[in-house]
KOLBA-783593 format. One record per residue: chain; residue number from 0; x, y, z of N, C-alpha, C in turn. Coordinates in steps of 0.001 Angstrom, whole numbers. Example, Ala and Ser with C-alpha at 12.3 -4.5 7.8 and 13.67 -1.06 7.14 Angstrom:
<recs>
mol=A; seq=0; nu=13190; nv=-5690; nw=7800; cau=12300; cav=-4500; caw=7800; cu=13200; cv=-3300; cw=7800
mol=A; seq=1; nu=12850; nv=-2250; nw=7080; cau=13670; cav=-1060; caw=7140; cu=12900; cv=30; cw=7870
</recs>
This chain:
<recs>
mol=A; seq=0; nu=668; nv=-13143; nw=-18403; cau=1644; cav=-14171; caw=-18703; cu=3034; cv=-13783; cw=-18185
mol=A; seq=1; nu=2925; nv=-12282; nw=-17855; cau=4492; cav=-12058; caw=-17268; cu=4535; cv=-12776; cw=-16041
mol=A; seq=2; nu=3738; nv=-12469; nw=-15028; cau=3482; cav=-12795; caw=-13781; cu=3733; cv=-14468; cw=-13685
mol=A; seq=3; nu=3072; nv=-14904; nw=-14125; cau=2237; cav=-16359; caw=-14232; cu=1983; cv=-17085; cw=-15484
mol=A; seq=4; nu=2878; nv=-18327; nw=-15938; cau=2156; cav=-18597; caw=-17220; cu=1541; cv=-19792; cw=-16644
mol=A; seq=5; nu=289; nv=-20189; nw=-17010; cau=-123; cav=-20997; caw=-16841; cu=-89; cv=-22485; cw=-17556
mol=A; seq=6; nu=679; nv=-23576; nw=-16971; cau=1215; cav=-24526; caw=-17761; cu=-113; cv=-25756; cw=-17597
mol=A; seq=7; nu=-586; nv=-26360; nw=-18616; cau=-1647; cav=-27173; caw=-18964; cu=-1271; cv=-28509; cw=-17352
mol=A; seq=8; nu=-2050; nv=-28435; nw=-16742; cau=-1989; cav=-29282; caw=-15861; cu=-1467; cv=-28889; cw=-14640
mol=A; seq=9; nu=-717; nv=-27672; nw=-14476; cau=97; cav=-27887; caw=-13349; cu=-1082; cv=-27147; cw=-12538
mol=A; seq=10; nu=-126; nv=-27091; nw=-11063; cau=-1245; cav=-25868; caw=-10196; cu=-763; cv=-24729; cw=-10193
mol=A; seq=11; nu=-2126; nv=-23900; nw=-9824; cau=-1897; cav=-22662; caw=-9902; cu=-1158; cv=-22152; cw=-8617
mol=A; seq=12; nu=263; nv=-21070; nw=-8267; cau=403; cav=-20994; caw=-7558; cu=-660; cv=-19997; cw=-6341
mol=A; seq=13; nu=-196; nv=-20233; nw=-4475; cau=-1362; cav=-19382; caw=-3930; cu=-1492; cv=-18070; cw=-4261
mol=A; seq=14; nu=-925; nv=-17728; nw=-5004; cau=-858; cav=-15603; caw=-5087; cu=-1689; cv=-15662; cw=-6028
mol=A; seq=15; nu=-1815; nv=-16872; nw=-7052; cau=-2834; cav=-16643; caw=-8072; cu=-4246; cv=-16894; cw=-7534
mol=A; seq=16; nu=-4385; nv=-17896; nw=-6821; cau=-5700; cav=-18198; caw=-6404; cu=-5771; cv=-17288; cw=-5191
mol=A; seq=17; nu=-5358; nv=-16989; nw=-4539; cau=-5434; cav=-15660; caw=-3244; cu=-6305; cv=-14499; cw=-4929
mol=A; seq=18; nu=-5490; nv=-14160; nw=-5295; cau=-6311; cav=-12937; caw=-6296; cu=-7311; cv=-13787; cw=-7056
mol=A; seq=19; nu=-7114; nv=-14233; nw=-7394; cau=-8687; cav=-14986; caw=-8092; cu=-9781; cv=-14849; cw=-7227
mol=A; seq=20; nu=-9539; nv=-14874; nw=-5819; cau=-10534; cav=-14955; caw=-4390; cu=-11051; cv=-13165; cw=-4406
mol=A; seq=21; nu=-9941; nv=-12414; nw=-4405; cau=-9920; cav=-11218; caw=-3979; cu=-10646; cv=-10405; cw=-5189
mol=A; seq=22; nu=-10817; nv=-11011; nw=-6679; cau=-11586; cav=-10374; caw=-7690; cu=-12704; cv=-11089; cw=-7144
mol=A; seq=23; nu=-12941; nv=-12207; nw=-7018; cau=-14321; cav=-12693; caw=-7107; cu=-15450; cv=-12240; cw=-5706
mol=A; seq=24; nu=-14468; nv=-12244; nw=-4548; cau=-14947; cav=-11530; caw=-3430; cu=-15401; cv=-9508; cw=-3600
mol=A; seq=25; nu=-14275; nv=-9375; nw=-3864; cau=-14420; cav=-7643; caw=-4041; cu=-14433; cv=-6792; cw=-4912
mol=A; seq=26; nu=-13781; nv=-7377; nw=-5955; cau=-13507; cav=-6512; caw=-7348; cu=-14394; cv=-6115; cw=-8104
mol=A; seq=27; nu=-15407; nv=-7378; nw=-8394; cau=-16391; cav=-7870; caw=-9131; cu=-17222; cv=-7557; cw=-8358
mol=A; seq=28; nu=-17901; nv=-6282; nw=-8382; cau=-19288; cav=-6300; caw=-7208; cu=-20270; cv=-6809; cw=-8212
mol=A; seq=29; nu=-20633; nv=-6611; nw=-9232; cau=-21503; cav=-6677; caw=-10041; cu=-21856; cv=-8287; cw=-10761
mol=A; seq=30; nu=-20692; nv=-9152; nw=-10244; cau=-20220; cav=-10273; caw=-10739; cu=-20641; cv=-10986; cw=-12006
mol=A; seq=31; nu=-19891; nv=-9900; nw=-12912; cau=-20277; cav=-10236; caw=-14257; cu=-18918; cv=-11017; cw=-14947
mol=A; seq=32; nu=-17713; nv=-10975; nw=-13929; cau=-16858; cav=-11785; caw=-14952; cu=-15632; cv=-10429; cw=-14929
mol=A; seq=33; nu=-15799; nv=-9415; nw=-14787; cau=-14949; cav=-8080; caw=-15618; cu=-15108; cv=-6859; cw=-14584
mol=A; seq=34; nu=-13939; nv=-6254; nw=-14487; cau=-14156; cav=-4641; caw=-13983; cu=-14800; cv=-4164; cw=-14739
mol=A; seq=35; nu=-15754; nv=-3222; nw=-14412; cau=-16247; cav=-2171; caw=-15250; cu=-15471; cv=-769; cw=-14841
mol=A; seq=36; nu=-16071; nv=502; nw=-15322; cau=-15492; cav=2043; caw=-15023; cu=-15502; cv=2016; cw=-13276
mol=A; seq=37; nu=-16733; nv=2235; nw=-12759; cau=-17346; cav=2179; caw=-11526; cu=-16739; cv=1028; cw=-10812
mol=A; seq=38; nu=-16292; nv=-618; nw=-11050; cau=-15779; cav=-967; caw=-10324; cu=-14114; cv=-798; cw=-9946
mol=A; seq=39; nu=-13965; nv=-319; nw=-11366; cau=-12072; cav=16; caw=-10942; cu=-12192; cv=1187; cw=-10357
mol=A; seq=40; nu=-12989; nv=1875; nw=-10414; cau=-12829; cav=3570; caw=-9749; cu=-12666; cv=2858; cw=-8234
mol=A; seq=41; nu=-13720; nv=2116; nw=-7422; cau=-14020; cav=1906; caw=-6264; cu=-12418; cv=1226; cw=-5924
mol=A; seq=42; nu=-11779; nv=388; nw=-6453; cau=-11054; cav=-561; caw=-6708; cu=-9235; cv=969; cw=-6205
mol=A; seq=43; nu=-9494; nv=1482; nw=-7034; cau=-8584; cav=2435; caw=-7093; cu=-8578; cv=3845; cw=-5875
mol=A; seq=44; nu=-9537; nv=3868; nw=-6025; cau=-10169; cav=5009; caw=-4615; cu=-11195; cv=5016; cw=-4183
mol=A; seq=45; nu=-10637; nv=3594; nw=-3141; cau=-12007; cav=3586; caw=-2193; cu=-12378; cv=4558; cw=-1641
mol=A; seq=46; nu=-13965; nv=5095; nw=-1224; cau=-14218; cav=6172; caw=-209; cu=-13987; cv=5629; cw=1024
mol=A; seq=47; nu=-14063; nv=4389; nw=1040; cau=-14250; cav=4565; caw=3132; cu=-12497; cv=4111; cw=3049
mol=A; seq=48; nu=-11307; nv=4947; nw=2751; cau=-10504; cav=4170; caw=2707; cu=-9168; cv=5617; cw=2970
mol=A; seq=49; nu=-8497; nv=5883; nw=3840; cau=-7865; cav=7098; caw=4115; cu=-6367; cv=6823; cw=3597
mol=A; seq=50; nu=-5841; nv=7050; nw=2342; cau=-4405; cav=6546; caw=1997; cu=-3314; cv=6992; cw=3011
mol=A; seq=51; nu=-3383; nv=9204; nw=2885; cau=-2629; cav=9313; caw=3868; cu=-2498; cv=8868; cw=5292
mol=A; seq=52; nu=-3588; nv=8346; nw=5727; cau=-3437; cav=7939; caw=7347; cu=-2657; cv=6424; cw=7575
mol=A; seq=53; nu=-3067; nv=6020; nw=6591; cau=-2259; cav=4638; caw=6060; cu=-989; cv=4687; cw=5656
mol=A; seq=54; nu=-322; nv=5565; nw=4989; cau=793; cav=5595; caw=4947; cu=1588; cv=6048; cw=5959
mol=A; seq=55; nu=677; nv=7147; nw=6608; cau=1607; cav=7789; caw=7797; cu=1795; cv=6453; cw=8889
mol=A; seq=56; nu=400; nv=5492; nw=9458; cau=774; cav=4573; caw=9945; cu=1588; cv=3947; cw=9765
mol=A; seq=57; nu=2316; nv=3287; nw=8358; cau=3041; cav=2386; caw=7847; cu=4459; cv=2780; cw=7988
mol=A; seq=58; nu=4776; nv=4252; nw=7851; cau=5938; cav=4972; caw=8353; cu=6038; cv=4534; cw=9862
mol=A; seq=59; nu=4967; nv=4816; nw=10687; cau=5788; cav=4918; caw=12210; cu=5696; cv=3214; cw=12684
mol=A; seq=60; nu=4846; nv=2493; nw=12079; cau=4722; cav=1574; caw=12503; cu=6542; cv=846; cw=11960
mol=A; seq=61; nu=7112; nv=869; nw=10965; cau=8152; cav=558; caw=10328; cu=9292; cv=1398; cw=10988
mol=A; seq=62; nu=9552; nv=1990; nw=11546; cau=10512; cav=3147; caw=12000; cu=10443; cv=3315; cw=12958
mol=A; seq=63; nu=9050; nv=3074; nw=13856; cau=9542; cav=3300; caw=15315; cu=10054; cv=2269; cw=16515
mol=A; seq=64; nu=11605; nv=2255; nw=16500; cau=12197; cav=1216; caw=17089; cu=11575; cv=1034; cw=18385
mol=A; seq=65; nu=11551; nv=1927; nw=19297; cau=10852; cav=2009; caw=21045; cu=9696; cv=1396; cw=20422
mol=A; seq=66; nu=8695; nv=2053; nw=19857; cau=7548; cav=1128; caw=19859; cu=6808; cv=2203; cw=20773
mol=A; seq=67; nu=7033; nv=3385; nw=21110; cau=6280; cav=4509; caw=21985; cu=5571; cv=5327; cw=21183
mol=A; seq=68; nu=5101; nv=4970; nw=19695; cau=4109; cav=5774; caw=18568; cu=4733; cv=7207; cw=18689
mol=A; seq=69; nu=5778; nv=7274; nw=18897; cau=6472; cav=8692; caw=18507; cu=7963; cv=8518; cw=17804
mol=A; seq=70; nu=8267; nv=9402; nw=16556; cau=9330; cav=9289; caw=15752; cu=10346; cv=9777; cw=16258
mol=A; seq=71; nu=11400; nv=9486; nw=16800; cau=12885; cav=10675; caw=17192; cu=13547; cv=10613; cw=15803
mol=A; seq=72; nu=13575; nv=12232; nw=15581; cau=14839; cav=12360; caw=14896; cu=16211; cv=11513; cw=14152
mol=A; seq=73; nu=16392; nv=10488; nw=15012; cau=17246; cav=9329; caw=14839; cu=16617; cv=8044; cw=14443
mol=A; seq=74; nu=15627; nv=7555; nw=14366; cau=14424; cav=7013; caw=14112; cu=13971; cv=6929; cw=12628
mol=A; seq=75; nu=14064; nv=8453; nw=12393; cau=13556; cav=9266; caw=10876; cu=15176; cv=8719; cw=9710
mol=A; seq=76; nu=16325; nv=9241; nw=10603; cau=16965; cav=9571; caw=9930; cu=17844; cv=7667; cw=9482
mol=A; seq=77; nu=17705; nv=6856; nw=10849; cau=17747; cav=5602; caw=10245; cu=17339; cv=4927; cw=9317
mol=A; seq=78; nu=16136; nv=5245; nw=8877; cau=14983; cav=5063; caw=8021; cu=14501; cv=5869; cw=6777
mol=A; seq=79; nu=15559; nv=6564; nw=6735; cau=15292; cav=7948; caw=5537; cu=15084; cv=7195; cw=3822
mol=A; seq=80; nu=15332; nv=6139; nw=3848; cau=15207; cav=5304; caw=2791; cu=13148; cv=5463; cw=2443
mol=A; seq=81; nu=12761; nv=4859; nw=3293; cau=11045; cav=5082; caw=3534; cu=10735; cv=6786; cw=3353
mol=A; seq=82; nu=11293; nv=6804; nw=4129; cau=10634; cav=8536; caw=4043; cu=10643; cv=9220; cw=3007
mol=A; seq=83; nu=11684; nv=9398; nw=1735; cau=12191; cav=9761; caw=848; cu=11182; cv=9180; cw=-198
mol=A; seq=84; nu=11085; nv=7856; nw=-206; cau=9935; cav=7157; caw=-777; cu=8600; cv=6775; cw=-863
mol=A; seq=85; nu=8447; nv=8099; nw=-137; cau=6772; cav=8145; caw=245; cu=6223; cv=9038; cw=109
mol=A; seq=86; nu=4813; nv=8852; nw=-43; cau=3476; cav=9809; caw=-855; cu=3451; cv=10703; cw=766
mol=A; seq=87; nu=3914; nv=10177; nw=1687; cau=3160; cav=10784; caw=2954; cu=4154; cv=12111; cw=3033
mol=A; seq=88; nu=5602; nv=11653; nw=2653; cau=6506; cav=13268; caw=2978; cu=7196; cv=13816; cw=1446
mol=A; seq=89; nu=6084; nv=13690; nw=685; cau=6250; cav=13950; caw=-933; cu=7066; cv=14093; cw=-1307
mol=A; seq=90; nu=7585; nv=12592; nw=-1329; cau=9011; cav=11887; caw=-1513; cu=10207; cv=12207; cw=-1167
mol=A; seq=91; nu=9833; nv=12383; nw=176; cau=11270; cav=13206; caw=734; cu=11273; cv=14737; cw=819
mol=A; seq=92; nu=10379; nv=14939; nw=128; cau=10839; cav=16663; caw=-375; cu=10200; cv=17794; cw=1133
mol=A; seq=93; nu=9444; nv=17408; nw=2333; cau=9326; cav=17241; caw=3384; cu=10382; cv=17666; cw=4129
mol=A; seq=94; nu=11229; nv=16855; nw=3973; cau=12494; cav=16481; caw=5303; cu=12745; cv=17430; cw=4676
mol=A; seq=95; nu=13373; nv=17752; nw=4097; cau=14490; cav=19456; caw=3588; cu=13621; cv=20721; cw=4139
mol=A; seq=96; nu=12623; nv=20338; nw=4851; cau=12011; cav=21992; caw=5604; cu=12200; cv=21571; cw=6684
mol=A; seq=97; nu=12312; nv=22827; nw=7581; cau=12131; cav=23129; caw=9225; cu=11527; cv=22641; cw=9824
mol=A; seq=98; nu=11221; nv=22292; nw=10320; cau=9745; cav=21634; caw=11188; cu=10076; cv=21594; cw=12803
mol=A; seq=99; nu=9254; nv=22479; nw=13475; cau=9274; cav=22415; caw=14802; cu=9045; cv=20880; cw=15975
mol=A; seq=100; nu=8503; nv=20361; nw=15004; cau=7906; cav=18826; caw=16083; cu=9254; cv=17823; cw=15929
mol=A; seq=101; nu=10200; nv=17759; nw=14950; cau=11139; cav=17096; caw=14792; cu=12647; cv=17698; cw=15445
</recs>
């Protein structure tokens, strides 16, 4: 009800019915109506599903102005907002070491 209250008659907006799709398509393997243990586990950590490679993508893809899949220094440091805020350079705490490739 925080999200969404649902008012007698009106429509639902698309973010609600987009997720209504996305439980009934994927959530619900078992399609009983409900997550179970086993479906939120899958739900939460997929196996075929690589977070860090995903985040590291989402960094260069967001930051790299050229568009040449390589970060400059100036690049990083435009963008230090992301970096600081991410699981990929453990929250920043990363950038404060040496690193030869940068």
């Amino acid at each position: 009800a925080d999200m969404f209250a649902n008012e007698e008659g009106g429509p639902e907006p698309d973010w609600v019915i987009t997720e209504r799709e996305q439980f009934a398509d994927f959530r619900d393997l078992n399609k009983d109506g409900k997550m179970d243990k086993d479906e939120i586990q899958h739900w939460i950590l997929p196996q075929d599903y690589d977070h860090a490679l995903a985040e590291a993508r989402h960094l260069v893809y967001e930051s790299d102005v050229d568009k040449d899949q390589k970060l400059t220094k100036e690049e990083i440091l435009d963008n230090w907002n992301m970096f600081v805020g991410s699981q990929a350079t453990n929250y920043g705490e990363d950038l404060t070491r040496n690193h030869d490739e940068l």
